[in-house]
Backbone as CSV, one residue per row, in Angstrom:
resi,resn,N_x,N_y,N_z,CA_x,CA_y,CA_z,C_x,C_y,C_z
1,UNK,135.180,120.031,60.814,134.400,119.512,59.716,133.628,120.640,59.060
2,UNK,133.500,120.797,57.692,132.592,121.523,57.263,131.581,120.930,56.940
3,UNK,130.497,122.373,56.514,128.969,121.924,56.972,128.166,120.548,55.673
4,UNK,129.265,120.813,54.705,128.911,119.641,53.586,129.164,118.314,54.075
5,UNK,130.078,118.046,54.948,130.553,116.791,55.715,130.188,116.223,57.392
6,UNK,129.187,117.163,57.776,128.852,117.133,58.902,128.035,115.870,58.798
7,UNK,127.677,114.772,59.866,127.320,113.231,59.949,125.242,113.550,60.397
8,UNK,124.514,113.295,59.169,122.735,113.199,60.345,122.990,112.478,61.000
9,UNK,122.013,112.433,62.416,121.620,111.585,62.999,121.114,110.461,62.672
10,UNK,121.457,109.193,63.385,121.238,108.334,63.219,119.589,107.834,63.179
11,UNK,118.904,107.001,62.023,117.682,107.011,62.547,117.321,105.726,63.280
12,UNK,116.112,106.000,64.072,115.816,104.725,64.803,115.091,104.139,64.375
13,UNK,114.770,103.107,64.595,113.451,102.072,64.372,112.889,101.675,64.976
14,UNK,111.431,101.419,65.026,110.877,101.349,66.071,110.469,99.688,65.577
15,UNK,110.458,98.913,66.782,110.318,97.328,66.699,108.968,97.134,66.482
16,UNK,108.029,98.116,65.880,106.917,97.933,65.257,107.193,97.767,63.747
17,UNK,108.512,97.640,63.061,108.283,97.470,62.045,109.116,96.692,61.717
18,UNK,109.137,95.913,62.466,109.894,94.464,62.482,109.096,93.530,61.143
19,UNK,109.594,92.637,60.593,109.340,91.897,59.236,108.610,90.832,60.445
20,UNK,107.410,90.570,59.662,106.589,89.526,60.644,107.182,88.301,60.000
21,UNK,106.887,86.900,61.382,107.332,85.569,60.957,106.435,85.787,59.984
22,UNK,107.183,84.444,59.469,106.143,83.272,58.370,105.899,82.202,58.743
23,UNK,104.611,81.510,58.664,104.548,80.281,59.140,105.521,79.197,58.521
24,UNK,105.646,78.436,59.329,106.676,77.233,58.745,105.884,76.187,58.012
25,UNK,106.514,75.851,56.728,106.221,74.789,56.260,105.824,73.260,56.854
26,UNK,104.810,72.425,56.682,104.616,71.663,57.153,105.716,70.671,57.917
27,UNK,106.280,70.680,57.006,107.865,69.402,57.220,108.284,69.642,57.857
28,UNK,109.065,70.870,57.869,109.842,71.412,58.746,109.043,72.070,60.259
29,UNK,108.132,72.542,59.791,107.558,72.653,61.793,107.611,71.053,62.461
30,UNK,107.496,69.918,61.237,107.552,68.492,61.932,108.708,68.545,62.580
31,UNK,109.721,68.935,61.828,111.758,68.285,62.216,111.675,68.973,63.308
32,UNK,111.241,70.515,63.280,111.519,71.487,64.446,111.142,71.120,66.090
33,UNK,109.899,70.433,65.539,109.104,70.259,66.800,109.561,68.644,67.305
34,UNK,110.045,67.727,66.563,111.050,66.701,67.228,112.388,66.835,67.536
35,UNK,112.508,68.387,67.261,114.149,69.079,67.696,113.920,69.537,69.274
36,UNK,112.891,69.464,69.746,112.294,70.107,70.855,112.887,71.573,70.561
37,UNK,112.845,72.384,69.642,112.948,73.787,69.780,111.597,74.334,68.923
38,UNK,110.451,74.357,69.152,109.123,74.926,69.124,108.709,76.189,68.649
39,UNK,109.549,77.091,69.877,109.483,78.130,70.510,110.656,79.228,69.599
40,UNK,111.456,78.560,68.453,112.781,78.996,68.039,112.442,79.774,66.763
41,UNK,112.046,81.469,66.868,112.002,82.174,65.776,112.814,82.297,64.523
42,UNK,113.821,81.714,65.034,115.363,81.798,63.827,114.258,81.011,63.064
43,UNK,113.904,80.137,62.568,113.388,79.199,62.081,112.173,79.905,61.048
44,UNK,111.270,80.628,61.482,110.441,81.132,61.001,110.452,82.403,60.584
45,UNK,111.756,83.133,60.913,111.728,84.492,60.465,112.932,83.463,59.032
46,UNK,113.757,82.420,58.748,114.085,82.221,57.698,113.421,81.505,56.797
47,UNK,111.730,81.667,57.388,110.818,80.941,56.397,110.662,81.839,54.742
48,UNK,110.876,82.928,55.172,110.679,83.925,53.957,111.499,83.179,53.048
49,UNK,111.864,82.985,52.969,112.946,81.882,52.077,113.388,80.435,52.233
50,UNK,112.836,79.993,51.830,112.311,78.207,52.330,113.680,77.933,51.705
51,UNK,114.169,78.216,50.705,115.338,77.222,50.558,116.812,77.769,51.615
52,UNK,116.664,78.876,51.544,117.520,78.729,52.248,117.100,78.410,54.102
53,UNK,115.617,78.525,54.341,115.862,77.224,55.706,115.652,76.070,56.072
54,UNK,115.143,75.340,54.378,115.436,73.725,54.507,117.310,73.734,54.309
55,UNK,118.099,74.446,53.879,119.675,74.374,54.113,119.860,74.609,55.019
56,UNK,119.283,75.627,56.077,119.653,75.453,57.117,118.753,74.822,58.128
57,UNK,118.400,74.019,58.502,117.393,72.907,59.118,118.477,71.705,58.970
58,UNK,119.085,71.109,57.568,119.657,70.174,57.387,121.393,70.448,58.265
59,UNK,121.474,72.093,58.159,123.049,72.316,58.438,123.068,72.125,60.486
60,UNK,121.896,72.660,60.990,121.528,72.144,61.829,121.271,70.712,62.687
């Protein structure tokens, strides 16, 4: 390989800069919490975008 095509290192990330939840919308922490899954981050890390996790709440 020449030195124009040589690959950087990969960078890391440190899980301090992870995208914080969002709280869940009223409704839906209701459905969640008669889903008995409470505890289920999928849910609240796709709060950043409510429509797409009332679509997925319903696809659920």
């Amino acid at each position: 390989m020449g030195e124009s095509t040589q690959r950087s290192e990969p960078t890391t990330h440190s899980p301090l800069t992870a995208i914080p939840l969002a709280p869940l919308p009223e409704d839906i922490a209701d459905r969640v919490g008669q889903a008995g899954a409470p505890g289920v981050n999928l849910y609240r890390a796709l709060a950043h975008a409510q429509r797409l996790l009332r679509a997925w709440i319903d696809f659920a």
